[in-house]
C-alpha positions as CSV (number, residue, x, y, z in Angstrom):
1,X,-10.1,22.8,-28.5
2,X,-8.7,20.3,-25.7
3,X,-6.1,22.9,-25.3
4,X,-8.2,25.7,-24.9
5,X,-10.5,23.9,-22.3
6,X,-7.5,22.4,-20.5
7,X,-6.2,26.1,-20.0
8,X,-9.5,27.6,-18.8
9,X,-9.7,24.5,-16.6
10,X,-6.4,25.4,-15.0
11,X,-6.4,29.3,-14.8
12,X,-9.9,28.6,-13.1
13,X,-7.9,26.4,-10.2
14,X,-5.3,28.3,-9.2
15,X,-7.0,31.5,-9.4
16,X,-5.8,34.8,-10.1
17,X,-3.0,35.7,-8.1
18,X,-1.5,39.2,-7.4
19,X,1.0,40.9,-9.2
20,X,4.5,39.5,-8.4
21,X,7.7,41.0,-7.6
22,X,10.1,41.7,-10.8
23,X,12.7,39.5,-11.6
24,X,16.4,40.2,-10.8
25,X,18.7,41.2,-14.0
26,X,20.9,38.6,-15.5
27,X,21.8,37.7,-19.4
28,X,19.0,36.2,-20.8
29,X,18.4,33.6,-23.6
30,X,17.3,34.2,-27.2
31,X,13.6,34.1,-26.3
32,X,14.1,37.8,-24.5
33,X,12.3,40.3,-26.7
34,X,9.2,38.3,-27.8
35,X,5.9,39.3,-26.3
36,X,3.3,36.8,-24.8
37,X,0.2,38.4,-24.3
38,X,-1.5,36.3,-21.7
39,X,1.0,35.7,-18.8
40,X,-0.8,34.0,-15.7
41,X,-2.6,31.2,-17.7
42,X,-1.2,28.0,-18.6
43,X,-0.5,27.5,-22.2
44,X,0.6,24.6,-24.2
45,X,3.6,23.9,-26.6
46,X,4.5,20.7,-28.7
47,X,7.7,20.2,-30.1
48,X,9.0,16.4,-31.9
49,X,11.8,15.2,-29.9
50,X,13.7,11.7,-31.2
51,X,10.7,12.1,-33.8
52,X,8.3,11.9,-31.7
53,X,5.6,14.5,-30.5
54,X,5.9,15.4,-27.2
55,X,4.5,18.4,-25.6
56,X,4.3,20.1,-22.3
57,X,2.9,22.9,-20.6
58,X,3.9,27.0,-19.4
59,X,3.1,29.5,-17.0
60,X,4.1,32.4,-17.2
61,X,4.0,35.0,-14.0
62,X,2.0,37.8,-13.9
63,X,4.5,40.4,-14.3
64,X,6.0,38.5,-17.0
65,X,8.0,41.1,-18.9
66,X,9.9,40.2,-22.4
67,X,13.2,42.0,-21.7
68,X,13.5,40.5,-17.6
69,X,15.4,36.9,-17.7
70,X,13.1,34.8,-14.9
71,X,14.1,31.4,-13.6
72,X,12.9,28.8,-15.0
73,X,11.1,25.5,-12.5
74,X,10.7,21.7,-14.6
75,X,7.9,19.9,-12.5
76,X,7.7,16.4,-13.7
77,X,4.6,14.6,-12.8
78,X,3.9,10.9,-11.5
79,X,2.9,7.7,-12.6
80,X,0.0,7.5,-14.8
81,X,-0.8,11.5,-15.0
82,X,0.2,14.0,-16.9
83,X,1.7,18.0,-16.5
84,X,-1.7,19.3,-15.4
85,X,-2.5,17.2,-12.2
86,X,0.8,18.1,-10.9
87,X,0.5,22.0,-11.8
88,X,-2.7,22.1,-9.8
89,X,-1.9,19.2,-7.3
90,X,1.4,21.0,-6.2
91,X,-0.1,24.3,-6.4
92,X,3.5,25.6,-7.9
93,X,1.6,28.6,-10.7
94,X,0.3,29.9,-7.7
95,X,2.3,33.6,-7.0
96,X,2.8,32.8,-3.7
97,X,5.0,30.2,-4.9
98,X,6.5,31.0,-8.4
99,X,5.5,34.7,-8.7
100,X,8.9,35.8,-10.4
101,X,9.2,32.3,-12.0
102,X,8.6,30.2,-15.0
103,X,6.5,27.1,-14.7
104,X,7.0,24.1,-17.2
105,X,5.2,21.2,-16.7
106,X,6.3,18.2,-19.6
107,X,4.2,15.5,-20.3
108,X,5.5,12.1,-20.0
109,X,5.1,9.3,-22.8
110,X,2.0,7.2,-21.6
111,X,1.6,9.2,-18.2
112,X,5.5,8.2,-17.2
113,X,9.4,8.8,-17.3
114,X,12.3,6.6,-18.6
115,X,13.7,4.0,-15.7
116,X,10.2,2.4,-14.4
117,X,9.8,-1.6,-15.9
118,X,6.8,0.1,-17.3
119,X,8.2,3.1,-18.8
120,X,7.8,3.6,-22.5
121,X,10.6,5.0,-23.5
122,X,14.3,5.1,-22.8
123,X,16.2,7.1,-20.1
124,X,18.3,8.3,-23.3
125,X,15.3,9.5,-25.0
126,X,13.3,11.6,-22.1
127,X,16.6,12.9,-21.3
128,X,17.0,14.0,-25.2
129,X,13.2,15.1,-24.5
130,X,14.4,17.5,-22.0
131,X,17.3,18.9,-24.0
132,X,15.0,19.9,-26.7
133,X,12.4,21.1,-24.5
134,X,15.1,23.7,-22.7
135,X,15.9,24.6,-26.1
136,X,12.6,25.8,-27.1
137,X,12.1,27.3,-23.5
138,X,15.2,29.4,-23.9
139,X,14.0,29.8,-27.6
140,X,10.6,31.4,-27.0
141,X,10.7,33.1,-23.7
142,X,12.9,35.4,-21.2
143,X,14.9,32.7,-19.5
144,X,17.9,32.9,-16.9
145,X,19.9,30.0,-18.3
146,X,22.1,30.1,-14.8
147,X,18.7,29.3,-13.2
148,X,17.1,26.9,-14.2
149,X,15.9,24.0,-11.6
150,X,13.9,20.8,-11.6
151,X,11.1,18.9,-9.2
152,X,8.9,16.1,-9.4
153,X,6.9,13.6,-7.3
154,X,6.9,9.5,-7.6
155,X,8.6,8.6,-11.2
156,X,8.8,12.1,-11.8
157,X,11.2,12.6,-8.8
158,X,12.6,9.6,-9.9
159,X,13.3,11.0,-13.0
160,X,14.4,14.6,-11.5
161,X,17.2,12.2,-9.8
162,X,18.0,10.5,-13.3
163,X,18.4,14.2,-14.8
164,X,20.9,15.2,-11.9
165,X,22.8,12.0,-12.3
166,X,23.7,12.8,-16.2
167,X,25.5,15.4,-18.1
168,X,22.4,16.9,-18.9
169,X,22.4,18.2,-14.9
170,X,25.1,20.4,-15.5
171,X,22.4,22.9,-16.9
172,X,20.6,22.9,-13.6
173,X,21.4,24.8,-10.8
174,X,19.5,22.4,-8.6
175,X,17.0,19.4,-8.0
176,X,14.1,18.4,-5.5
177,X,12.5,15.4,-5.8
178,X,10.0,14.5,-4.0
179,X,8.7,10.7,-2.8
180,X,10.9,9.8,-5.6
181,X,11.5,5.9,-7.1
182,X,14.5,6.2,-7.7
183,X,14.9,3.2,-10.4
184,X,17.7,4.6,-12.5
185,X,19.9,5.2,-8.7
186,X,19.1,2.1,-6.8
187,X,21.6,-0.7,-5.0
188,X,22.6,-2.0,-8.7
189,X,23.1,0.9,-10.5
190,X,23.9,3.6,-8.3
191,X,27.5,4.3,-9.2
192,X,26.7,5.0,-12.8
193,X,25.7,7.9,-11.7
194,X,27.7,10.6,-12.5
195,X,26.7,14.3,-11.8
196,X,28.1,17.1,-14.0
197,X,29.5,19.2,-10.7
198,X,30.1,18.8,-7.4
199,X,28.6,19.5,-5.0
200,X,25.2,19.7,-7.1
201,X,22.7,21.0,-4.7
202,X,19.6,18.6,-4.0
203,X,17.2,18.4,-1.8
204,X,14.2,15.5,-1.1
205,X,11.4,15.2,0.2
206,X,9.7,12.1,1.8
207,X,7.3,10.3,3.9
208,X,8.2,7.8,6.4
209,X,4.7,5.8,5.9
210,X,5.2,5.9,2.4
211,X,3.5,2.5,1.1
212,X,4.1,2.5,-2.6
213,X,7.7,4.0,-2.2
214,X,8.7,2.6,0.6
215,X,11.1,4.9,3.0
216,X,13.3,1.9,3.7
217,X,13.8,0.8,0.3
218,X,12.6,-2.9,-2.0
219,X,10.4,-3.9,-4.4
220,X,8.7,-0.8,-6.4
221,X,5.8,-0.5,-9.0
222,X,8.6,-0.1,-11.6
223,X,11.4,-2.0,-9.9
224,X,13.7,-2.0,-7.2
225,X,14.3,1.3,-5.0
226,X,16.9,2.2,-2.7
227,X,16.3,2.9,1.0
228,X,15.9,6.3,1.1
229,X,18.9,6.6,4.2
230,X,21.1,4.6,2.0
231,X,20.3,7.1,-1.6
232,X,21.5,10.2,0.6
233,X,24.3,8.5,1.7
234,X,25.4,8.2,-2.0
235,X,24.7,11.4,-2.4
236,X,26.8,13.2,0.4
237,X,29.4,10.9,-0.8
238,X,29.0,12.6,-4.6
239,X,28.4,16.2,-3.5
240,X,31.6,15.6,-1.0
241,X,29.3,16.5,2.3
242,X,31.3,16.0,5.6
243,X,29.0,14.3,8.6
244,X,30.4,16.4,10.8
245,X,29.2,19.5,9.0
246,X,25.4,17.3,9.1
247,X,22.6,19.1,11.0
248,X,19.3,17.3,12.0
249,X,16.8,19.5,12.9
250,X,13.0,17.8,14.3
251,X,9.9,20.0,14.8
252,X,6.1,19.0,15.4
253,X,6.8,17.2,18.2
254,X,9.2,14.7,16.0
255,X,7.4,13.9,13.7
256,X,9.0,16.0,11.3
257,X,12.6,15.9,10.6
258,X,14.7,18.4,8.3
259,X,18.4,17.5,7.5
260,X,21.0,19.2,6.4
261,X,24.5,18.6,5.1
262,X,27.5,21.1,3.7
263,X,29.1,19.9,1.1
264,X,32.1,21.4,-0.5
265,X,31.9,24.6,1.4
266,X,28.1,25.3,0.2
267,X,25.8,25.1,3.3
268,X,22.6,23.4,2.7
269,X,23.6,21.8,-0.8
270,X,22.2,18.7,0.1
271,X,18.7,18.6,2.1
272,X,16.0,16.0,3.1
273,X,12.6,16.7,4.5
274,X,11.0,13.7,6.3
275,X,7.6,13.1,7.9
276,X,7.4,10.1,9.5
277,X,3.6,9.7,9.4
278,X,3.6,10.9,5.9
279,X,2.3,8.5,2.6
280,X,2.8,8.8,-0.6
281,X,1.6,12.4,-1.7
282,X,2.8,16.0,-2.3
283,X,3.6,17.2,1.1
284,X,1.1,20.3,1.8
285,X,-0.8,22.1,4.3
286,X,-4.0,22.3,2.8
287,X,-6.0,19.4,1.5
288,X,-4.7,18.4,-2.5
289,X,-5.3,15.7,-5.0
290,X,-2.3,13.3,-3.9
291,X,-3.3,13.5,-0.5
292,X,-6.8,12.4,-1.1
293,X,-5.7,10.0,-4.1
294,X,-3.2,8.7,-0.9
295,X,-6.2,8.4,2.0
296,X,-4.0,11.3,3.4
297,X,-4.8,14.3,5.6
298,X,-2.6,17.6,5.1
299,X,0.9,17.7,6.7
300,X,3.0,20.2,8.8
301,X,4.8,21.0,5.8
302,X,4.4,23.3,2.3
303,X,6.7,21.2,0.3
304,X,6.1,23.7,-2.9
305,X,7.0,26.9,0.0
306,X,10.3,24.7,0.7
307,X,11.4,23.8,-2.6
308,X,11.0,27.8,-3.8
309,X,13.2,28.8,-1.1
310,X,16.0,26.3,-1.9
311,X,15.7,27.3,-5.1
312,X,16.3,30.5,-4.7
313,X,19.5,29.9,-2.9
314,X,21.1,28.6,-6.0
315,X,22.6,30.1,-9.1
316,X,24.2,27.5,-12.0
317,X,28.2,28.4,-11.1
């Protein structure tokens, strides 16, 4: 029933978008060839992970075909919420944003991911979570295993990071977290990190006003964070990003400032988005949840537009 009611709660809020573009042939996974008759509205799936029930939510596009492969998006929500808030905060079921695209939205354990001092549960264990939710993604539906991405906001992008950092990153084709606490990647513990490939693309997204993750680093909620200058540094070091190949780019009268690094030969493999008079929200044009949550107006920038596009730039070598 809570299901049901959750679903027409969400198909109401992001409306009923156009049909979308079909999506481009590759080899697909062993979910090609099972129909799902009600593309376009959220559904939800549990699955027992480390024996435990976890669950999370999918949307399919509205040209969702069985025999297409479509790229798959993991949007991990913040702090004390679950899949749903960030599906209709960020917007990302929307076809102008995902319309050739698989949306999966996981639930945390006890609204949160693995690395806060509050978290629930083990880094090993939402990473196992993740494992087996890709499993039944590939499982179930019409997948393209070579593109599959994550983003997140707060603890979620914290956790996006903490995916990208493991060997369970190597079946991503890229990351962008966004406001991220980085807990897992701070000044203590940044050099266990160890990405499956480099250069893995990345790109973040941030706010220079940010009050509850600070933009120049310290005491979090969950722990301690890195500043955020000091985190890219580690990884252009990681992805192998030359300064001299480094671009800075500002717009809306500098207030806004896009960077951009080529690392390895790959233009644009590592990216940061910041807005100096931004807080602690989902960077958007028009008025969402975070930004009110946040006492924030909207922003120059459609973080969910920006993350799409570097997405689609990207294909798992």
């Amino acid at each position: 029933m809570l299901a049901n009611f959750i679903t027409v709660i969400v198909a109401a809020a992001l409306g009923s978008p156009a049909a979308a573009a079909p999506a481009s042939p590759q080899a697909g996974t062993t979910g090609c060839g099972k129909i799902h008759p009600l593309p376009n509205i959220t559904q939800y799936r549990g699955l027992t992970s480390s024996g435990r029930d976890r669950s999370y939510s999918i949307h399919l596009p509205a040209n969702y075909s069985e025999t297409a492969p479509y790229p798959v998006v993991l949007g991990f929500h913040g702090s004390s919420s679950v899949g749903l808030f960030f599906e209709v905060d960020t917007k990302l079921s929307e076809d102008r944003f995902s319309a050739n695209k698989i949306m999966v939205y996981p639930n945390g354990v006890g609204g949160a991911w693995a690395g806060a001092n509050y978290s629930e549960v083990s880094v090993d264990e939402d990473l196992q979570f993740v494992s087996d939710l890709l499993d039944d993604v590939r499982a179930n539906y019409c997948a393209d295993d070579s593109r599959i991405y994550a983003t997140g906001m707060s603890i979620g992008g914290g956790f996006v990071n903490t995916i990208a950092c493991s060997a369970l990153g190597g079946q991503f084709a890229a990351f962008a977290p966004a406001s991220g606490s980085y807990y897992t990647d701070n000044d203590a513990a940044h050099e266990s990190c160890a990405p499956a490939r480099s250069p893995l693309p990345l790109l973040e997204v941030h706010g220079g006003a940010d009050d509850s993750v600070h933009y120049a680093g310290g005491a979090g909620e969950g722990g301690e964070e890195p500043a955020v200058a000091t985190w890219l540094g580690w990884w252009a070091a990681r992805n192998g990003c030359a300064d001299g190949d480094k671009t800075v780019e500002d717009s809306f009268g500098g207030d806004v400032h896009h960077t951009t690094w080529t690392c390895g030969g790959v233009a644009g493999a590592l990216q940061h988005w910041k807005v100096d008079d931004m807080g602690h929200c989902w960077a958007s044009t028009e008025i969402n949840f975070s930004q009110i949550a946040a006492g924030e107006l909207p922003t120059h920038i459609q973080a969910s537009q920006i993350i799409m596009e570097f997405f689609d730039q990207f294909t798992k070598p």
